[in-house]
C-alpha positions, 0 to 999 in steps of 0.5 A: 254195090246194089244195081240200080235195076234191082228190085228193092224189097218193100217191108210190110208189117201186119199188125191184125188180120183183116189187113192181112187178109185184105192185102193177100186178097188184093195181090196181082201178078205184077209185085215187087218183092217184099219182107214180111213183118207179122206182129199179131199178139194171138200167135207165138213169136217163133209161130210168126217167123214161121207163116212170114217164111211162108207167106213171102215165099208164096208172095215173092214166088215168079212161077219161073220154076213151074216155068222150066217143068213145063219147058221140061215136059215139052222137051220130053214130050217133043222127044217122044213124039220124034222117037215113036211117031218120026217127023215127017216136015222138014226140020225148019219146019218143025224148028219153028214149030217147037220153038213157038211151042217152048214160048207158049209152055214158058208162058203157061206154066210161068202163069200157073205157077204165079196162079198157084202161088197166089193161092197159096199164099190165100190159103196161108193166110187163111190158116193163120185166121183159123189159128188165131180164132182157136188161140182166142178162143182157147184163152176165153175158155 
């Protein structure tokens, strides 16, 4: 049985490349996950499942892995500070200090990883568009 509170996965189909390019353009942070449906003639059928993996992998991206790398360094930086410098404040002190740190790394790197993905997800697109001129280009050829 499905949660109710699950997300459900929006299909898209994309049949020409403005619309694709138009939808990339236009994505936000706030999304809900979709599956991708490339139906572009230019391009190979095995070509199309490639870039729709591609695409929804960047699209559907919630940047909670750039999230723990950046949790991750803090750790490792508070580890380094403590064990070369010392700490000197008393230990609620610095408790709070690195917890309010954490949430600001949780949050920064959640937000650069969705900004990455995002651009990723443009620079596929963009690619596409370069591989579909070349494909019409070479059959007027």
């Amino acid at each position: 049985m499905v949660s109710p509170l699950a997300p459900t996965r929006q299909e898209i189909v994309f049949t020409n490349l403005p619309e694709l390019a138009h939808w990339a353009k236009e994505t936000s942070l706030s999304r809900y996950p979709v599956r991708l449906c490339l139906n572009l003639p230019a391009l190979p059928q095995q070509e199309q499942r490639y870039w729709e993996e591609q695409i929804e992998h960047a699209y559907n991206d919630c940047g909670c892995s750039s999230a723990a790398v950046a949790l991750f360094g803090l750790i490792l930086a508070a580890i380094a500070y403590g064990a070369v410098i010392g700490f000197e404040q008393p230990l609620w002190l610095v408790t709070a200090g690195t917890f309010i740190t954490a949430i600001a790394a949780l949050f920064t790197g959640k937000l650069l990883g969705l900004a990455w993905s995002r651009r990723a997800l443009r620079r596929h697109v963009t690619q596409i568009s370069h591989l579909v001129e070349r494909s019409t280009n070479e059959s007027f050829s």
